[in-house]
C-alpha atoms as a printed R data frame, in Angstrom:
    type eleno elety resid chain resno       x       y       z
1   ATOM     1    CA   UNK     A     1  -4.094   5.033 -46.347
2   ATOM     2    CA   UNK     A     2  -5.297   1.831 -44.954
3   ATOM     3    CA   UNK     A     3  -2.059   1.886 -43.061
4   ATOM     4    CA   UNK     A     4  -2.489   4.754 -41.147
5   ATOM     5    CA   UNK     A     5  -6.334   3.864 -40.554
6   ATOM     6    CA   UNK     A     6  -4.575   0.545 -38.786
7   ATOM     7    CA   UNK     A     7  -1.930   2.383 -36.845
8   ATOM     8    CA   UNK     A     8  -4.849   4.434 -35.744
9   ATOM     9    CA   UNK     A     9  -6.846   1.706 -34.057
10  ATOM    10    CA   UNK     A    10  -3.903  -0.112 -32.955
11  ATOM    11    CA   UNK     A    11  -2.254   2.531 -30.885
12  ATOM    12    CA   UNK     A    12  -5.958   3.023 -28.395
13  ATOM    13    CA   UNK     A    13  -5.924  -0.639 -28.285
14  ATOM    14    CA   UNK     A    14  -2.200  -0.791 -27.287
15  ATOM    15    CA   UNK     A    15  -2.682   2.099 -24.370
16  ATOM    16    CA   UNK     A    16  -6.008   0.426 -23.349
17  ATOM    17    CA   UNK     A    17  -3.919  -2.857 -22.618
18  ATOM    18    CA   UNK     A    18  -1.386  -1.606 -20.893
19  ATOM    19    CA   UNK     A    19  -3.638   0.537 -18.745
20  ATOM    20    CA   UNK     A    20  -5.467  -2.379 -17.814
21  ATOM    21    CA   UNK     A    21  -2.807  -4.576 -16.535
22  ATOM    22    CA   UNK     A    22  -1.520  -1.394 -14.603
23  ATOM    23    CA   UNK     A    23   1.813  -1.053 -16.121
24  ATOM    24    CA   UNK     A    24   0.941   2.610 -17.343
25  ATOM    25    CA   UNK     A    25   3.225   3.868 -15.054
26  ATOM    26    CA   UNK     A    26   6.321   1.919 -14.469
27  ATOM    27    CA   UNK     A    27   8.492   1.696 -11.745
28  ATOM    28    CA   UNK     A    28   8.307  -0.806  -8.376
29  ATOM    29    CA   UNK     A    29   6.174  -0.230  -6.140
30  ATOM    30    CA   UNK     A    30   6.375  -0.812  -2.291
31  ATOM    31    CA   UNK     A    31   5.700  -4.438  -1.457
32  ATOM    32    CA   UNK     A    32   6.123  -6.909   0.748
33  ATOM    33    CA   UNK     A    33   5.860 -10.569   1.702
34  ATOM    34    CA   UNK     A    34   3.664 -12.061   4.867
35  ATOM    35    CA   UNK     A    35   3.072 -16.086   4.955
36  ATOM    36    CA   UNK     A    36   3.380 -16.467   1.520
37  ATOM    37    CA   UNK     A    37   1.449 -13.802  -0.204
38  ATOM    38    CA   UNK     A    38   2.815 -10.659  -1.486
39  ATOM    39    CA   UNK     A    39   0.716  -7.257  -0.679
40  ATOM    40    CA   UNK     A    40   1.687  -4.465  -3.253
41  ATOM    41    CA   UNK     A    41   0.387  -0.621  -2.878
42  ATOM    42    CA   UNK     A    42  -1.843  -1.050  -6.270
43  ATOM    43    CA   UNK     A    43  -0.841   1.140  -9.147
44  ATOM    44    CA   UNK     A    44  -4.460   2.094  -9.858
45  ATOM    45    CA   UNK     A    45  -7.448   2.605  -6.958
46  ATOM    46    CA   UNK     A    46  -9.490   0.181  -8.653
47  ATOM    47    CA   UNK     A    47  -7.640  -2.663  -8.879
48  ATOM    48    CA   UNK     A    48  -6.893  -3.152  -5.505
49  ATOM    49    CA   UNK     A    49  -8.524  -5.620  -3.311
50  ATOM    50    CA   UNK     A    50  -8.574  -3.565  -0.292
51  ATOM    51    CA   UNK     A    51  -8.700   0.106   0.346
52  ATOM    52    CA   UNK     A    52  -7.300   2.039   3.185
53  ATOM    53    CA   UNK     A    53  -7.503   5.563   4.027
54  ATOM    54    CA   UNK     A    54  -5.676   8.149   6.773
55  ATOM    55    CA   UNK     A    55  -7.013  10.506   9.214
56  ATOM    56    CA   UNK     A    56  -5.628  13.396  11.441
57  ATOM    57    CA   UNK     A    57  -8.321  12.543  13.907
58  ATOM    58    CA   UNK     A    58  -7.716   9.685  16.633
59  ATOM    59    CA   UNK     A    59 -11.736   9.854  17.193
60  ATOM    60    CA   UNK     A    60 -12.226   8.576  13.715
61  ATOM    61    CA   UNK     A    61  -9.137   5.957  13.443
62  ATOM    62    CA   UNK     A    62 -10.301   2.215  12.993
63  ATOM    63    CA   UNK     A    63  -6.303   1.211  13.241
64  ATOM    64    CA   UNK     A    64  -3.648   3.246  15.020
65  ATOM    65    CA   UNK     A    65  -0.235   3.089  13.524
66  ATOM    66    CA   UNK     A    66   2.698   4.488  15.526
67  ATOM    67    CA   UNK     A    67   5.880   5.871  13.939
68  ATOM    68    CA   UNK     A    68   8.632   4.223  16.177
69  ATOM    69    CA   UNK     A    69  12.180   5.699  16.351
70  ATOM    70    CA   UNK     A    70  14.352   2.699  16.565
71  ATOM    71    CA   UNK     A    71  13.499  -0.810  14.638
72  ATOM    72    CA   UNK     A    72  13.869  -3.161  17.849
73  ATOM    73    CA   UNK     A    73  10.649  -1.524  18.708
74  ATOM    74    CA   UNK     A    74   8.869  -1.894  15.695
75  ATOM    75    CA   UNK     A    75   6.137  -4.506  14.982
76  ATOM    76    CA   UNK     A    76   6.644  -3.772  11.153
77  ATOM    77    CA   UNK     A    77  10.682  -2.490  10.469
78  ATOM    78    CA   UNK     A    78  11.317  -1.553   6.439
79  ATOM    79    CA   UNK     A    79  15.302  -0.690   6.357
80  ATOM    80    CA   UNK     A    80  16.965  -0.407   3.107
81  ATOM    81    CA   UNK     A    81  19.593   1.761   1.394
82  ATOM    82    CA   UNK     A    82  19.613   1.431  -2.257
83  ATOM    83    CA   UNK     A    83  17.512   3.231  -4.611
84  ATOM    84    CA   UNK     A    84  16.032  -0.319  -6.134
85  ATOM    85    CA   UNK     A    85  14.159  -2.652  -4.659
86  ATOM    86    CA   UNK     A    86  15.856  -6.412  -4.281
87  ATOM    87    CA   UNK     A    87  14.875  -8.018  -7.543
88  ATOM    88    CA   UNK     A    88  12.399 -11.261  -6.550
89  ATOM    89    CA   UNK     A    89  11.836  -9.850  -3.114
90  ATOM    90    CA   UNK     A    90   8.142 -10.189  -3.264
91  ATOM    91    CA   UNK     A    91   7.319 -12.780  -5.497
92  ATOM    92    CA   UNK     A    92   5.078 -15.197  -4.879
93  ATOM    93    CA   UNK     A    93   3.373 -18.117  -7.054
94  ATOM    94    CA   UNK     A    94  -0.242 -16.592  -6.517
95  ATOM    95    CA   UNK     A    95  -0.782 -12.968  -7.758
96  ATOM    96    CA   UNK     A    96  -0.288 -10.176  -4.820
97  ATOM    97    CA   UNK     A    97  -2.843  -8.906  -3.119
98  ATOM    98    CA   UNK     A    98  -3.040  -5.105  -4.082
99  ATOM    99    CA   UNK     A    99  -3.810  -2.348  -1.219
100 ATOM   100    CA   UNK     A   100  -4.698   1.319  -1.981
101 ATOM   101    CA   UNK     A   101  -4.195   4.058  -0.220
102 ATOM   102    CA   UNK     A   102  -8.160   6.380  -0.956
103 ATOM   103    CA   UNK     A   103  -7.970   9.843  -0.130
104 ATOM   104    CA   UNK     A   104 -11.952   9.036   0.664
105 ATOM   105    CA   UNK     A   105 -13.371   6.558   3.243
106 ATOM   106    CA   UNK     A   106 -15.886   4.179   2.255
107 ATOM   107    CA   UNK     A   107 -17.473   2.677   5.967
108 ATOM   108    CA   UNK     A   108 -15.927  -1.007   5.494
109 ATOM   109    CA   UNK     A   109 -12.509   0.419   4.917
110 ATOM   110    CA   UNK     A   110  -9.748   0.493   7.545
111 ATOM   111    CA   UNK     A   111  -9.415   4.284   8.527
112 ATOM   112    CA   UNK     A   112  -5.107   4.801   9.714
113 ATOM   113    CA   UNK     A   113  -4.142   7.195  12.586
114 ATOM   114    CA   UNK     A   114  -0.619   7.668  11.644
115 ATOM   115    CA   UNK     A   115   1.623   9.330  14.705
116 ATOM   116    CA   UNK     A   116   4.593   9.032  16.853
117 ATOM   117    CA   UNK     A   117   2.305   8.585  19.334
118 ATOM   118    CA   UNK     A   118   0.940   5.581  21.609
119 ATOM   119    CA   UNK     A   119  -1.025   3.367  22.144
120 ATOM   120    CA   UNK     A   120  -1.166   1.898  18.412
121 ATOM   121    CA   UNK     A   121  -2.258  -1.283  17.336
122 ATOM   122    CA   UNK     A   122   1.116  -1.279  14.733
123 ATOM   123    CA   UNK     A   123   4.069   0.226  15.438
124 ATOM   124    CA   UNK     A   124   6.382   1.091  12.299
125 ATOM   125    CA   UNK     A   125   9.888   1.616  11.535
126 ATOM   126    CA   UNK     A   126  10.710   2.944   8.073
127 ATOM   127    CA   UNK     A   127  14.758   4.371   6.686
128 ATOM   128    CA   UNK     A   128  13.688   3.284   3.276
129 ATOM   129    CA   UNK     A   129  14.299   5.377  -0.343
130 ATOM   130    CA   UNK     A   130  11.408   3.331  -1.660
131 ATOM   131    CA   UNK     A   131   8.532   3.161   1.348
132 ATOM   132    CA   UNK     A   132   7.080   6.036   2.732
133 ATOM   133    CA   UNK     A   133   5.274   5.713   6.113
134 ATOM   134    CA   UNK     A   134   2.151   5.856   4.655
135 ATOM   135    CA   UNK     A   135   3.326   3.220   2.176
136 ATOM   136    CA   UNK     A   136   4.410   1.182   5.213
137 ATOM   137    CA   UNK     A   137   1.542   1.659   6.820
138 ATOM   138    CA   UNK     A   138  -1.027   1.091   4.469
139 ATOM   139    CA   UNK     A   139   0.792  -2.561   3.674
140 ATOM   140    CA   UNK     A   140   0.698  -3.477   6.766
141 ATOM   141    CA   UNK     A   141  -3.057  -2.932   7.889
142 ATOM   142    CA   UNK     A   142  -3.948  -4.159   4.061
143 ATOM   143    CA   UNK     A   143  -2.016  -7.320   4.564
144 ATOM   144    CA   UNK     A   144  -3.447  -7.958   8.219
145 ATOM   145    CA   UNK     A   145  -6.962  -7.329   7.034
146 ATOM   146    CA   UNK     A   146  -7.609  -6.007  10.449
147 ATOM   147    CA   UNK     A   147 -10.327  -3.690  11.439
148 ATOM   148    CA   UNK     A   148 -11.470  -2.508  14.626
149 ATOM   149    CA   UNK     A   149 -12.354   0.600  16.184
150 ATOM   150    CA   UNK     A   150  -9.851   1.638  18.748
151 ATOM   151    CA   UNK     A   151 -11.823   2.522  21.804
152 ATOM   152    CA   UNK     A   152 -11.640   6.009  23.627
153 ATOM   153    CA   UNK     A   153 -10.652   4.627  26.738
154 ATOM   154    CA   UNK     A   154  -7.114   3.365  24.912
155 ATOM   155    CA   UNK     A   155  -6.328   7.520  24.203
């Protein structure tokens, strides 16, 4: 009996831990490496140091990110073609900085107009099995910290 009653408040305290260091749900997740630091999509919302959101409206867009066709073009080019990512491709010695893609915008968040479409402040290029564009896109506005309203007179 007092066994079972330790199992019993072992197991909660065993999920609780792993839920808090975010390894609930395992797998890599899209990351990469600017001047040092690594920026990871976060695993859960609130752990991440910086929250971005998308928008199908140009009028609301703080950052414009343009899909490009061909990677010469591309500020930001993610090209692999294995279903893995490199082992040690993103580490760092300081922890990464974790971005988060919010289906809701909060006003000091970056707001991403994603579209094949010009003018952008980013332009993307992305044959990857493990980024999306929105992964893509989301790193790279979360690792340049950049936010500015793009003005009407750039549509």
């Amino acid at each position: 009996m007092l066994r079972l009653k330790i199992l019993a408040s072992v197991i909660p305290l065993a999920i609780a831990a792993l839920f808090a260091r975010g390894e609930f749900l395992a797998g890599p997740r899209p990351c990469i490496q600017i001047s040092g630091t690594s920026v990871q999509i976060a695993t859960l919302s609130w752990q991440a140091h910086r929250h971005v959101s998308f928008t199908d409206d140009p009028s609301r867009a703080t950052v414009r990110v343009q899909i490009s066709d061909n990677a010469e073009a591309a500020d930001f080019t993610v090209i692999d073609d294995i279903d893995t990512t490199e082992a040690g491709a993103c580490k760092s010695d300081a922890p990464p900085r974790l971005v988060a893609i919010s289906r809701a915008r909060t006003g000091s968040d970056p707001v991403i107009y994603l579209s094949r479409d010009g003018p952008a402040d980013y332009r993307i290029f992305v044959s990857s099995n493990s980024f999306s564009l929105l992964d893509a896109a989301a790193l790279i506005v979360g690792a340049r910290g950049e936010h500015h309203r793009v003005e009407a007179a750039s549509l």
